[in-house]
Every structure is written in C-alpha cells, then in structure tokens.
C-alpha positions as CSV (number, residue, x, y, z in Angstrom):
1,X,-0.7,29.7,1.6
2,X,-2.9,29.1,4.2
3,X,-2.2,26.2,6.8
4,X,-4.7,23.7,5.0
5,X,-2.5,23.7,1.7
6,X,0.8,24.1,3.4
7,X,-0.3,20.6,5.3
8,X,-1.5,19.4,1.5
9,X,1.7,19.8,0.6
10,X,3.7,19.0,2.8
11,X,2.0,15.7,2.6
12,X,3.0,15.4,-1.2
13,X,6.8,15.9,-0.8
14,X,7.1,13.4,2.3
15,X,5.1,10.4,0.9
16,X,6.3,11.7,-3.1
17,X,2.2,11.8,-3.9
18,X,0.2,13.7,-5.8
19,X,-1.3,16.8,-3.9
20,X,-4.4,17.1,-5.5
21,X,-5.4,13.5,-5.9
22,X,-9.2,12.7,-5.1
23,X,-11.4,10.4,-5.1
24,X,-13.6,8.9,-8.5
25,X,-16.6,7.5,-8.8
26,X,-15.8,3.6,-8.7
27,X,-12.7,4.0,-6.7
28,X,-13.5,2.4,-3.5
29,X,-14.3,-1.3,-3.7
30,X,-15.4,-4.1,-1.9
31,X,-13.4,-6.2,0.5
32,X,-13.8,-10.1,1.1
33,X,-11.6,-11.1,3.8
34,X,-10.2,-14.8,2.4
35,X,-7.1,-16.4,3.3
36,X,-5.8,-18.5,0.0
37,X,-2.9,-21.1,0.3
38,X,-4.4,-23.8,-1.3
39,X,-1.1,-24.5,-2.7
40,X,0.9,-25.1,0.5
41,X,2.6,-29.0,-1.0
42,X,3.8,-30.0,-4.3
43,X,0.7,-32.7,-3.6
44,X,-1.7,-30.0,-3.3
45,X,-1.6,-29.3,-7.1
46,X,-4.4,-31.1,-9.4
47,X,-2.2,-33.1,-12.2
48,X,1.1,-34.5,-12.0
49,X,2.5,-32.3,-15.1
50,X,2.1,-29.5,-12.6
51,X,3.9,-31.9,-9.7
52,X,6.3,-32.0,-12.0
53,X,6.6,-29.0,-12.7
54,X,6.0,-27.3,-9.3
55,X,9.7,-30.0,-7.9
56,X,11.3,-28.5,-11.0
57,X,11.0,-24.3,-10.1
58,X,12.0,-25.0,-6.2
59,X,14.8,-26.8,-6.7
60,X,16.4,-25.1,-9.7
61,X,15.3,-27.1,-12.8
62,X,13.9,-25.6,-16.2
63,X,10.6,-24.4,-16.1
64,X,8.7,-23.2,-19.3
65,X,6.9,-19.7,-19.0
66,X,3.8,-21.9,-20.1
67,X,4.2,-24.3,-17.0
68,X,4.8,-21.1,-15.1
69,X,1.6,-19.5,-15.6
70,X,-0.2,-22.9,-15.5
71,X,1.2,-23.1,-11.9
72,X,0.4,-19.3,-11.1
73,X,-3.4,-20.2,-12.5
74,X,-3.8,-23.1,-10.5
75,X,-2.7,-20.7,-7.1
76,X,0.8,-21.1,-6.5
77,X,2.0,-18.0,-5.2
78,X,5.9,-18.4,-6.0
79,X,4.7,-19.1,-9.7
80,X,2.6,-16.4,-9.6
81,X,5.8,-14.1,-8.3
82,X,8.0,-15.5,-10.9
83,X,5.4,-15.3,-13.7
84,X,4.5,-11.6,-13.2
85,X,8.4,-10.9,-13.0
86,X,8.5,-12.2,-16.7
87,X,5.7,-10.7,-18.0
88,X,7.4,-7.1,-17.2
89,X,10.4,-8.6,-19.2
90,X,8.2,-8.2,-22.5
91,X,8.7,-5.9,-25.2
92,X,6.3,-4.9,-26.2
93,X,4.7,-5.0,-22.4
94,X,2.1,-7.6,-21.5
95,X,-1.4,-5.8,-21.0
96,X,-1.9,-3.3,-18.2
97,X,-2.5,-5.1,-15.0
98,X,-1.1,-8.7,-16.7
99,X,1.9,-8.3,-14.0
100,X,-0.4,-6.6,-11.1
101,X,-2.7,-9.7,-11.5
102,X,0.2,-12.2,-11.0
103,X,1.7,-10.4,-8.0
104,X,-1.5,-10.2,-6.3
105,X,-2.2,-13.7,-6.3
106,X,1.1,-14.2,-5.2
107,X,0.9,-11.6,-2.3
108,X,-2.5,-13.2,-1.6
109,X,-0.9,-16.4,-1.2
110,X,2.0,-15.5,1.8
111,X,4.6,-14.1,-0.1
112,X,5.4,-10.8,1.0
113,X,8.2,-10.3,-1.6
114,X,5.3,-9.8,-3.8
115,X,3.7,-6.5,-1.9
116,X,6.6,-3.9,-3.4
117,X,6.3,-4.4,-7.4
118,X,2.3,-4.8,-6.8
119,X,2.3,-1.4,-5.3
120,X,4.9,-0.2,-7.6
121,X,2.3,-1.4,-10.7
122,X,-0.7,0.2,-8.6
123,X,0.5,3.3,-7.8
124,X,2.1,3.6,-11.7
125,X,-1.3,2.5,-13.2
126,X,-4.2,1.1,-11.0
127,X,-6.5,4.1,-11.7
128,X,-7.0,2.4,-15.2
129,X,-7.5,-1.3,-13.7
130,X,-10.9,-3.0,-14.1
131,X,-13.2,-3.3,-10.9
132,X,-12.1,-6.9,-10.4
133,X,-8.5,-6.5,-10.5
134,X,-8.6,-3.8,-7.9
135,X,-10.7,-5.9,-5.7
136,X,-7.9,-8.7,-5.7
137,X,-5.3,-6.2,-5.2
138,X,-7.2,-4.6,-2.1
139,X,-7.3,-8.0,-1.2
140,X,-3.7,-8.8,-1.5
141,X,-2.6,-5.8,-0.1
142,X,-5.3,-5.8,3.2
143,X,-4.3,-9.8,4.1
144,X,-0.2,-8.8,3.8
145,X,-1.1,-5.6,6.3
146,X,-3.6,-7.4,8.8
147,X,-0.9,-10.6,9.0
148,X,1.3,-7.9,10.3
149,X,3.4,-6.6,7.1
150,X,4.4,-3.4,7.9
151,X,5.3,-2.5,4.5
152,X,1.6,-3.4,3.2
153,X,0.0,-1.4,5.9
154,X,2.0,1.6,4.7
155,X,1.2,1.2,1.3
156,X,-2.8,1.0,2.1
157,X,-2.3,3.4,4.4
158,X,-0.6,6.5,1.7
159,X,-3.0,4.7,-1.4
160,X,-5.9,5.6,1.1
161,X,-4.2,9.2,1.8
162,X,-3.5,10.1,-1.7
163,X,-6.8,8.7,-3.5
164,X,-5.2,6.6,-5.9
165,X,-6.1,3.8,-7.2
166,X,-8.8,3.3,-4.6
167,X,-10.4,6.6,-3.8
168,X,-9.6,9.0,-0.9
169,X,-10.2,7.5,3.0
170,X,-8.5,9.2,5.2
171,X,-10.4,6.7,7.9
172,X,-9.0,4.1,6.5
173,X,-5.6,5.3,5.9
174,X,-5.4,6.6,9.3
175,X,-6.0,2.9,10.4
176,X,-3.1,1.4,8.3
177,X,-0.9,3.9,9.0
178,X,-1.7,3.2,12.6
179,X,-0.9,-0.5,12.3
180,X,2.3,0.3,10.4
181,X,3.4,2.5,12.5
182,X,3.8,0.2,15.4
183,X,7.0,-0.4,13.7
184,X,7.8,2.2,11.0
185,X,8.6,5.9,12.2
186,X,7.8,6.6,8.2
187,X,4.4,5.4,8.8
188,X,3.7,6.8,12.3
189,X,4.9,10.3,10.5
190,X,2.9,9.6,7.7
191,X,-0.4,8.8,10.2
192,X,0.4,12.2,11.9
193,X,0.2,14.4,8.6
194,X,-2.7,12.5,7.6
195,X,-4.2,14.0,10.7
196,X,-4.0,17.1,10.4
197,X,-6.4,17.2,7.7
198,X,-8.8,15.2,9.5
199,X,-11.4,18.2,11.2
200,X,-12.5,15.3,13.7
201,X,-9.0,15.4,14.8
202,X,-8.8,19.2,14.7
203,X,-11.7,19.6,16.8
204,X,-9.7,17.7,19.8
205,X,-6.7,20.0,19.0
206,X,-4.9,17.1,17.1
207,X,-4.4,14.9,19.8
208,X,-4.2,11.8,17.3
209,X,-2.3,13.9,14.8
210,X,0.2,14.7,18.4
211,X,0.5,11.3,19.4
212,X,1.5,9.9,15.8
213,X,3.9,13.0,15.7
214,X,5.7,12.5,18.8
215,X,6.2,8.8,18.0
216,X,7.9,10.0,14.5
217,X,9.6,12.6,16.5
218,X,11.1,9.9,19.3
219,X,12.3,7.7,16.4
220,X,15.8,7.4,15.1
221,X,15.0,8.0,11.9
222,X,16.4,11.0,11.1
223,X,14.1,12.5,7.9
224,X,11.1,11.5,9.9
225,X,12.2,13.1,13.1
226,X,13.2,16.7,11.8
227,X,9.8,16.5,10.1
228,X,7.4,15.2,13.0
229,X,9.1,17.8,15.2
230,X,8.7,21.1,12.3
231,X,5.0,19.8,11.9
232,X,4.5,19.5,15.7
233,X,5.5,23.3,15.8
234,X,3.3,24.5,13.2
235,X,0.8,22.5,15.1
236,X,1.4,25.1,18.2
237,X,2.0,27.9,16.0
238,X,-1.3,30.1,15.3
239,X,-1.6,31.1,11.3
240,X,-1.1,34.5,10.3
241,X,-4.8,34.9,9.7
242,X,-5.1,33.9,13.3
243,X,-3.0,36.3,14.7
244,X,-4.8,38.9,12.5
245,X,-7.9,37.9,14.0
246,X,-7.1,38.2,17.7
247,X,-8.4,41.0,19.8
C-alpha cells in the first residue's frame, strides 16, 4: 500500500468513516449565516394555547405530542429537542429526516444538546435528505461550531473529511477541525490526518499537517497521542518507493 492509501485509511479507523467516501453531485449546499431565537420568553410565542403550553413543558406539566410539535413549528428549540426525541420513539419510524428536521431547529435555536443525535441522524442517513433539509442542518451544525461548540466543529469538520452527507472539502474540514481543535486533541489529530492528504500541505512538507500533529501528540489523551506521534514518524519516514528511487 502506498503512503496515500495507508493515510486513507488510517483516516477511516480513527474517525470510524468510510474510506472511500466522495463527493456527489448536489452534496455541497448553500450557507445563510442566521441567528434564530425568536423564542427566547414564554411571551414571545403568538397565542396563549402555546403560552400555555410552552409554562406547562418547563416546569413539568403534561404536554400533548400535538402541543409539542405546535411549539417546535412556531421555533422553540426545547420543543423542537423534545419533539424529535419522540418521533424516534415511533414504530413504525416517522419519515426519514422527521427527527433530523426537529433537532436542527432546535440546535439552531441554542441548544447544543441537540448537535449529537442530529449528527448521529446525518451521518446514518443525510445522503438521502432533500436539498432543504441539508441546508438547515449545515446551518444548525455551522452556528453551534462558530458560537464556539467544539463538538459541532468536529462533526463539520470529519462530515467535510469523509464526504458525507455534504460532499468532500477538505478546506473546509481543515477549518473546523482547526476551530475544534483549540480544545479537542481528537480534533487537532483529526485536522493533522486530514492534512496529509492535502498536496498544498505536502508541498510545504506538512508543516500544517506537523503543527496539528504535535498538538495531538502534546495532549493527554492517550489514543490521540500514540497516533499523532506514529503519523508524525511516517511523516519523516521516506516510502519504500522512495528509497528505491534514491541514487
């Protein structure tokens, strides 16, 4: 295996993605950069059945799955949280991308809680989403990292890596993984590896894929240590058809 594939996979069995994932025609969509919390107050919703409603879920009363999704519609994210949560209760299962669409609003809304099962849903089944409801994921997903989640950053950052569900960027994933990695010695390890396929990097001798590296490697994480500091090696090690070569 040459040291292209070797990286390839090595990718794969760190971040658990696909190897050969790529890009499709559609994947990458548009970005609008919108903060929503119109629904900051009880006071903030339009009708006093939702008022209701909205006093009953926060402090513990019975709310009806109908007054729950009315609440998610009209932008509460907490709703929204708690609605998606049901609908992957369901047997049969709601519709693909019922739950994703509910957990979106509600990661779009503040509430990072919401960022794991949306990229759990994405990840599972976003390459068969419709346009829109990618969009409103990206959306979710990009606010949550650029607020300063680290978890969101991570997940944009390997879904831009691995191609799925938005298409293959390894620009962009360098750039989340970057923010992520600020904090996370998973991310900063997953940046580094991301690197290493990235010629621009290659032509400067991997100095961005050695600088993400050496942060994994300086971390007390142990998994992402012993792994920064093997691919640092292979980094200074010349292939086999390199040796070959040499005079």
């Amino acid at each position: 295996m040459d040291s292209r594939g070797l990286i390839i996979l090595v990718l794969a069995l760190v971040l658990g993605l696909p190897a050969l994932a790529g890009p499709r025609p559609g994947d990458l969509v548009q970005v609008d950069f919108v903060f929503d919390n119109k629904v900051k107050r009880t006071k903030d919703l339009p009708s006093a059945a939702l008022q209701s409603a909205r006093k009953r879920m926060i402090t513990g009363g019975r709310v009806s799955t109908n007054e729950l999704r009315a609440l998610a519609d009209a932008g509460d994210g907490l709703a929204a949280f708690r609605y998606g949560k049901f609908l992957q209760t369901l047997v049969p299962p709601s519709a693909p991308g019922a739950a994703a669409h509910y957990f979106a609003i509600a990661a779009y809304t503040g509430r990072s809680f919401a960022v794991p099962p949306l990229a759990k849903l994405l990840v599972e089944e976003g390459s068969d989403y419709r346009p829109s409801l990618l969009t409103q994921s990206l959306n979710a997903l990009t606010i949550q990292a650029i607020s300063g989640n680290a978890e969101a950053a991570t997940v944009l950052g390997r879904m831009y890596s691995n191609g799925v569900p938005f298409g293959r960027d390894l620009a962009q994933a360098q750039h989340y993984l970057a923010l992520a990695g600020q904090s996370d010695p998973a991310a900063a390890l997953a940046l580094g590896i991301a690197l290493l396929s990235d010629p621009a990097d290659a032509a400067l001798s991997h100095a961005g894929a050695r600088s993400a590296l050496g942060l994994a490697a300086s971390s007390g994480n142990l998994s992402a240590r012993v792994t920064a500091e093997n691919l640092l090696r292979l980094i200074d090690t010349p292939s086999t058809l390199e040796q070959k070569a040499a005079p």
